[in-house]
N, C-alpha and C positions, 0 to 999 in steps of 0.2 A: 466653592464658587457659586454666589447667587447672583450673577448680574441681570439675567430673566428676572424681571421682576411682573411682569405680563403673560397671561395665558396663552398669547399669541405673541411672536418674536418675529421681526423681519429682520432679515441681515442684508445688507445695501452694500454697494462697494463695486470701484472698480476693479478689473481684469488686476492680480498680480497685487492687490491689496492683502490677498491672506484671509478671504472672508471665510471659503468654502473650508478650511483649516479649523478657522473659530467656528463655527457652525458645527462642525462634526462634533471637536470638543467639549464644545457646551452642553449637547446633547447625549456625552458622554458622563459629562459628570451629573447632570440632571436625577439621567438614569441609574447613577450609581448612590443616589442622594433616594433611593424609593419615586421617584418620577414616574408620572406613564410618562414618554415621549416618544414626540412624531415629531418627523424631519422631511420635509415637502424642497425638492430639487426644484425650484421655477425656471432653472437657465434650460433654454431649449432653442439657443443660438451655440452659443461656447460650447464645441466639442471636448474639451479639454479641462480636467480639475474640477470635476463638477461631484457632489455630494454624492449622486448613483455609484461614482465609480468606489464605491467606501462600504456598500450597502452588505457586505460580510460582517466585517467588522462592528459596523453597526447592530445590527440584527441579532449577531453574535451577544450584545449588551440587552436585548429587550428592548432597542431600539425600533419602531414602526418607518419604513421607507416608503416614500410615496413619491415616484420620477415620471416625467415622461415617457410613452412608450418607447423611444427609441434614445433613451439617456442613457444607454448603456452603449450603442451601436456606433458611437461617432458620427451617425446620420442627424442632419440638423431639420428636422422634420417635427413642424409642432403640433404633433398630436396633446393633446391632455386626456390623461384618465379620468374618471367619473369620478377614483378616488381623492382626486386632486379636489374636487369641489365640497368633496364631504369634510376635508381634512379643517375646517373653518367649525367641523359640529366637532371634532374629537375631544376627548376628555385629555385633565392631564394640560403638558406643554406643546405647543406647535411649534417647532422653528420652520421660517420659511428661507431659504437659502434662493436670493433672486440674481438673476444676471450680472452680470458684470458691466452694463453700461445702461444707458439708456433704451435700445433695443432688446438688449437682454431682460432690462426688465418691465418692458411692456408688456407683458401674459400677464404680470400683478396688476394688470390697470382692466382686465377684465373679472375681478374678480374684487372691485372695489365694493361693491354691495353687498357682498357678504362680510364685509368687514363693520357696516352699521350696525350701532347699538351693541360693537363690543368694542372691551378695553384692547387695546394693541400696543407695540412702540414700533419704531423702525430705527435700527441701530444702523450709522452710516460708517462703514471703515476702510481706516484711512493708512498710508505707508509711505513714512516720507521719502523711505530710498528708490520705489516706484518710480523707474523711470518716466514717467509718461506725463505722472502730473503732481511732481515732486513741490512746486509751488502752491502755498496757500490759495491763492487767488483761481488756480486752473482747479484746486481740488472742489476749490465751494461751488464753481459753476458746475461739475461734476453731479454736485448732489443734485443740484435744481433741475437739470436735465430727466434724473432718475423720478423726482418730484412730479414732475411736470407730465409724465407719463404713466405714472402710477398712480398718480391722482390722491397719492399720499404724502404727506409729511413726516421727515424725520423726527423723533423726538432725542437723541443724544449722538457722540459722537466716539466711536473707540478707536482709541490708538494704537494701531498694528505696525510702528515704524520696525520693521527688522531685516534685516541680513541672514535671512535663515542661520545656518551652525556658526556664520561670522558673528554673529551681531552680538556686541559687546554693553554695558552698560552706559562707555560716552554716547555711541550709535542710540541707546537707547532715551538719554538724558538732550541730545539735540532734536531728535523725532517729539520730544516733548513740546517743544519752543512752537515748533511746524504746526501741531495738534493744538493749540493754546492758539496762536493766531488765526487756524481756517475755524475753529467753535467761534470768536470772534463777528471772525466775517458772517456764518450765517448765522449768529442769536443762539447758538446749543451751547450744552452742558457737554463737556469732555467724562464721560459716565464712566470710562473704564480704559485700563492702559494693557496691553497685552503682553507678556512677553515667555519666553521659553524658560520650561519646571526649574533647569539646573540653576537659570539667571534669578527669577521670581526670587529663591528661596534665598537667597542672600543680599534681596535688595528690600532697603527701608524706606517706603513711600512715604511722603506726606500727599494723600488721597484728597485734600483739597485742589493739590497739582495735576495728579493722576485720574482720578477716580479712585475706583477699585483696580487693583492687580488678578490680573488674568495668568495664573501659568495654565502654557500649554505643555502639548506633545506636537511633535514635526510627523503630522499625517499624511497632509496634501501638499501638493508641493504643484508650481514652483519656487512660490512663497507663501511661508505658512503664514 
């Protein structure tokens, strides 16, 4: 799995999109690909599902973990470490794993200047069985919200539609249709499709639909 294709990776996404799942993952295969990689927790709203809570597992791989001071405590208190601001020099892949909404990721909108005069993407993802904003139209205003506050642009769009252990290949072929019309709406590229090891390895893309095929692992939950 190469879909980093940037020395700096932002992962975008609302609450129950399945970001903080793909973030880990990525970061795992990175690191199993000879990667240096670092993984930066920017949620410091969201008690819950956040990358910190992984930081064994990770570490365990040669993964570098960089949270807020109290991303482990359930306290929503927005400290930032100093490491947080170096993590923009590190060598190697950056994933930045940001909030879950607009709130969430406004700490990314202080740390827009360190992003000048480097290559980045910001991957936005998306889950069409997400209660919350299971419509195309509610999902694009999503991004522009996150946009608007981080003073960054997305540059593609991954499709996370899944049912964690449910999610079946039609679940995964109608989440297609959903990803296909919110790329639409805002002007992206659908860069990459996600879906679970066992599902992946028996399903035949045509990646002009898809992108690339993401298999995961069910890490984080409550949707990976």
């Amino acid at each position: 799995m190469k879909i980093i294709s940037n020395r700096i990776s932002i992962i975008c996404g609302h609450y129950g999109t399945g970001k903080t799942n793909l973030a880990v993952n990525l970061a795992r295969d990175h690191a199993r690909q000879g990667e240096k990689v670092t993984i930066v927790d920017m949620d410091i709203v969201n008690p819950y599902f956040r990358t910190s809570d992984y930081r064994k597992i990770l570490e365990d791989e040669g993964i570098e973990v960089i949270a807020p001071v109290f991303g482990a405590t359930n306290l929503d208190l927005p400290s930032l470490p100093a490491a947080m601001y170096l993590a923009f020099e590190k060598e190697g892949t950056v994933i930045f794993d940001l909030g879950g909404d607009d709130v969430g990721s406004t700490v990314m909108g202080r740390f827009r200047e360190k992003l000048n005069g480097k290559d980045y993407e910001m991957l936005y993802v998306i889950n069409k069985y997400r209660d919350l904003d299971c419509d195309p139209t509610e999902t694009a205003e999503i991004l522009k919200e996150i946009e608007a506050v981080t003073k960054l642009k997305a540059t593609g769009i991954i499709n996370n539609s899944n049912l964690m252990y449910e999610t079946t290949l039609e679940h995964i072929e109608k989440g297609m249709e959903y990803a296909r019309k919110t790329a639409s709406l805002l002007g992206l590229p659908v860069v990459a499709t996600v879906m679970r090891r066992d599902i992946a390895s028996d399903y035949k893309a045509d990646t002009a639909e898809t992108g690339e095929i993401i298999p995961v692992d069910i890490i984080a939950g409550p949707s990976f």
